[in-house]
N, C-alpha and C positions, 0 to 999 in steps of 0.2 A: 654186787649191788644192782646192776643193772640186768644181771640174769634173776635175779628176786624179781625184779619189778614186773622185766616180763613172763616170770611163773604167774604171779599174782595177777596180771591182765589177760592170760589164759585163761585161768579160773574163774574168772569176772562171773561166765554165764556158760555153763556147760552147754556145746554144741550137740544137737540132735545127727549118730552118727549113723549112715547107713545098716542096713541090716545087717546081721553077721558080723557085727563090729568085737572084736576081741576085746575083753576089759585095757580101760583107756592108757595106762602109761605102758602094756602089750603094744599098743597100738598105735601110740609115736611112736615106739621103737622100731615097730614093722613096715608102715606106710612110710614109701619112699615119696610119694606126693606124682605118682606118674600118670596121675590124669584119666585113667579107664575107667574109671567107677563113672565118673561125671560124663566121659562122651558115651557111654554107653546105655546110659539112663533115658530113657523114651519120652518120658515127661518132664527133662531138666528140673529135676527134684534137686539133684545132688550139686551142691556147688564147692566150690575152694575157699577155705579162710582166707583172708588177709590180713594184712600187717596189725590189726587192734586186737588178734587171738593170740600175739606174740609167739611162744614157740608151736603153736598149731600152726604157723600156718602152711600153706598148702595142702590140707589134708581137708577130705573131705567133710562136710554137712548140710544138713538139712533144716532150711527155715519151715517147717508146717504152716507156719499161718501164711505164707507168702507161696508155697510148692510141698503138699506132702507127699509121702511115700506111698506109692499103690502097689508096692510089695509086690513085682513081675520078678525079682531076685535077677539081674541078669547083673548086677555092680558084683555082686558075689562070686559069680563063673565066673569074671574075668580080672580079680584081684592076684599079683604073680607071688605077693607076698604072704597069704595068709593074714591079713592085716583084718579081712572082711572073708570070717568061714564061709563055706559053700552051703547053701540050702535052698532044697527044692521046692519049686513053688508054691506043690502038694501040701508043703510043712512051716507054711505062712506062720502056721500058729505058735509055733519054738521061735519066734521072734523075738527080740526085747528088747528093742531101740528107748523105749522109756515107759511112761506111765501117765495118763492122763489123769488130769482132776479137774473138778469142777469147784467153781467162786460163786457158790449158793446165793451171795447176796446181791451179782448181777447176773445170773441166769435167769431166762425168760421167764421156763417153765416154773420156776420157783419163785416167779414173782408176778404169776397169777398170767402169762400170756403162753397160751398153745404154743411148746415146739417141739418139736422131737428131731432135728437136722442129725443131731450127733447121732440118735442112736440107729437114726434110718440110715448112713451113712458109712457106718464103721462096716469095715470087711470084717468081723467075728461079731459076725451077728449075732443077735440074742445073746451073747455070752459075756465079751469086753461090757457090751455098756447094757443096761436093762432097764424096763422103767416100771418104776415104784407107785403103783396106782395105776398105771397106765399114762401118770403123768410127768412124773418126776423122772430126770435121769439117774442114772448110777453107775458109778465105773469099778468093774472089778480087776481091782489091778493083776490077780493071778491069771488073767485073759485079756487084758490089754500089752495090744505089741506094740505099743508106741510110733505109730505108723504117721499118727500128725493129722488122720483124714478130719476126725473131729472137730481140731483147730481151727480147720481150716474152712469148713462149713458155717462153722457158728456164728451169725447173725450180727451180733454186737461186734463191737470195736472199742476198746481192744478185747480177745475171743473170752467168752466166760468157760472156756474149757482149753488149759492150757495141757499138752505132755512137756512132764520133766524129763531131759533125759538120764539115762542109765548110768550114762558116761562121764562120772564127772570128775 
């Protein structure tokens, strides 16, 4: 009963997991929780569940709207377990930490005010995100790597462009 409970508070809200993240219940099995992904992150992107992701916890992720991911890969070199494959920084674009969307009915741009933060913003450029007019965003999910940068840029509160993640 109480390992139900805390599955079901795991699941609450899929965590945004480092890049190279193995599919997710690989990935409890592999992450022993030993802390390299997160001291080695340059922009403390990565941080440690705690006790409200129930069996996550200790395992890394990523809040974007609060710290996204700028994809330098160095969590990835230094994982012992395989929990977070290796990839070159060359190859940003084989990423897939999640997928962004947009909430059309509080987006700026689609509500008649100039912005383009997300799509000036996004490291695959022209590609993840495009804009439709010249005005309108768009996110192409077969080229967005769920990196969070978008999130985290976006103007309103709370962000009109959330990534889901992969890992759920």
């Amino acid at each position: 009963m109480i390992l139900e409970f805390l599955q079901k508070l795991a699941n609450y809200h899929a965590p945004l997991r480092p890049p190279g993240a193995v599919p997710e219940d690989e990935f409890l099995d592999r992450c022993i929780r030993c802390r390299k992904c997160e001291e080695v992150c340059p922009y403390d992107s990565i941080v440690m569940a705690h006790g409200d992701r129930g069996l996550k916890v200790g395992t890394p992720f990523i809040y974007a709207r609060r710290e996204p991911c700028y994809l330098c890969m160095k969590c990835t070199e230094v994982c012992p377990t395989g929990a977070l494959q290796l990839i070159k920084k060359e190859e940003k674009e084989k990423v897939r930490m999640g997928v962004a969307k947009i909430d059309q009915t509080t987006c700026l741009a689609y509500n008649g005010i100039i912005c383009r933060a997300c799509y000036e913003r996004c490291p695959i450029y022209r590609e993840a995100i495009t804009l439709e007019n010249e005005i309108y965003p768009v996110v192409h999910p077969e080229h967005c790597v769920g990196c969070g940068i978008c999130e985290n840029v976006c103007p309103n509160e709370p962000a009109s462009i959330i990534v889901y993640s992969s890992h759920a």
